[in-house]
C-alpha positions in Angstrom: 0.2 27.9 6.2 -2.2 25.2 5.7 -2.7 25.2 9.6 -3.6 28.8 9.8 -6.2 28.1 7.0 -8.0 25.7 8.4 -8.2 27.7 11.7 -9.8 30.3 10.0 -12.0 28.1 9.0 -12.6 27.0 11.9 -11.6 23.9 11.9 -14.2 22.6 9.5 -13.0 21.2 6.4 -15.1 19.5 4.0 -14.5 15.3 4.3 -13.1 13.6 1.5 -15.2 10.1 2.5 -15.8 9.8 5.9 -17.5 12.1 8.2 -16.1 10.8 11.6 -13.5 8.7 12.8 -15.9 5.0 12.9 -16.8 5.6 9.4 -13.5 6.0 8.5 -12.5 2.9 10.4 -15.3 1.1 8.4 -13.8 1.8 5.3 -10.7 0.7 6.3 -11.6 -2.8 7.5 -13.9 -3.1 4.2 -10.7 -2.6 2.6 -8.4 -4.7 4.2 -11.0 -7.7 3.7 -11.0 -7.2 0.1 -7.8 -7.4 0.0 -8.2 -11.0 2.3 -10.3 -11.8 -0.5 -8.6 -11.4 -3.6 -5.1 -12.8 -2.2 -5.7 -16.5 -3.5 -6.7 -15.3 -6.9 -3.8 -12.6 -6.9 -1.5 -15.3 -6.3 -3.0 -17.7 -8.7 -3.8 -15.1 -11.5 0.7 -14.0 -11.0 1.9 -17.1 -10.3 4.0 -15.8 -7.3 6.6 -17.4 -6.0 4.9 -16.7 -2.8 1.9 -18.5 -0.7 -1.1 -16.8 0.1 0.0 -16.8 4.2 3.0 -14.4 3.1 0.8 -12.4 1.0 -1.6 -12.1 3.7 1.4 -11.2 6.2 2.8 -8.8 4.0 -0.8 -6.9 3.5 -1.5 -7.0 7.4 2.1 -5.8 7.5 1.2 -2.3 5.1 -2.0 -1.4 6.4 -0.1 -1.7 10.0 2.4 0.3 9.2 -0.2 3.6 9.1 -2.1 2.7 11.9 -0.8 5.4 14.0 -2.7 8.3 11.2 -5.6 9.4 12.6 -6.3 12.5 10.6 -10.0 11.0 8.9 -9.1 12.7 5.3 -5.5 11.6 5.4 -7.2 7.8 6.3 -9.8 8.6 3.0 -6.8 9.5 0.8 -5.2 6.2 2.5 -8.1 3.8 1.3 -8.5 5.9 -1.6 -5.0 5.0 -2.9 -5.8 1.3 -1.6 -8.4 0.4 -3.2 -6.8 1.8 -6.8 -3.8 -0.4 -5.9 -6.5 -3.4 -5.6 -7.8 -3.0 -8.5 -5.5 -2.5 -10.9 -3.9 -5.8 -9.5 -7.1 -7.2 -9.5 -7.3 -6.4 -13.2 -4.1 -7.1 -14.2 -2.9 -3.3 -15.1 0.1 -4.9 -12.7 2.4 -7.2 -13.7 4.2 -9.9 -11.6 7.5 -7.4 -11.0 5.5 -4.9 -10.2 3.7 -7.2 -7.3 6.9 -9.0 -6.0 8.1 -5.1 -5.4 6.4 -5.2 -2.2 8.5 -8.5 -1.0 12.0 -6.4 -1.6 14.2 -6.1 1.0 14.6 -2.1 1.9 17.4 -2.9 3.5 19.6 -4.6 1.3 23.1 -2.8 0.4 23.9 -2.5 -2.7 27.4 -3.7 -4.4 30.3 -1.4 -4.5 32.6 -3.0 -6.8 32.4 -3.6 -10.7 32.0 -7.3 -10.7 29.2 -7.5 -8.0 27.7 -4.9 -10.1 27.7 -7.1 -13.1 26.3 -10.2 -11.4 23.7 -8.4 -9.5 22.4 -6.4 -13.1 23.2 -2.9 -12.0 26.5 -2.4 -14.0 25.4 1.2 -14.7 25.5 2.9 -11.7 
């Protein structure tokens, strides 16, 4: 559906930021050096139990994982959502959990039986 109206509008849909691909590609590097940036004081301000060199992987490791969009308004909601994530850590509207979420292992199974349950603090599922 959404397809069908944007051919009938021929194809032109008002930009969100960026009006070509390069500017978009701007914003996106001006974002992930801000990030660069802020990661010693991020780790400073939370006291994480992690250096700055893991930080820095794990943020190359997120913006790497959409490299493949190349939609430009899809890329502006992208750096949209990146820079609020930046600075509401920046300010501190994050606490440390909600930073060390990003360092969790998807992948990690979860315990089956009552006493691993207990141990591991999810004894009500």
């Amino acid at each position: 559906m959404a397809n069908n109206i944007a051919k009938s509008l021929g194809g032109k849909v008002k930009p969100i930021l960026s009006l070509d691909r390069n500017d978009a590609r701007r914003r996106v590097l001006n974002l992930y050096r801000a990030w660069y940036r802020q990661i010693p004081y991020i780790c400073y301000e939370f006291d994480l139990p992690v250096n700055d060199k893991q930080m820095r992987s794990k943020v190359r490791e997120l913006f790497f994982a959409n490299k493949d969009v190349t939609d430009t308004r899809v890329i502006d909601m992208l750096v949209i959502r990146g820079q609020m994530e930046l600075n509401d850590t920046v300010n501190k509207f994050k606490s440390q959990m909600h930073v060390m979420a990003y360092f969790k292992d998807p992948n990690q199974h979860k315990p089956k039986d009552f006493l691993s349950k207990f141990l591991s603090g999810h004894s009500n599922e």
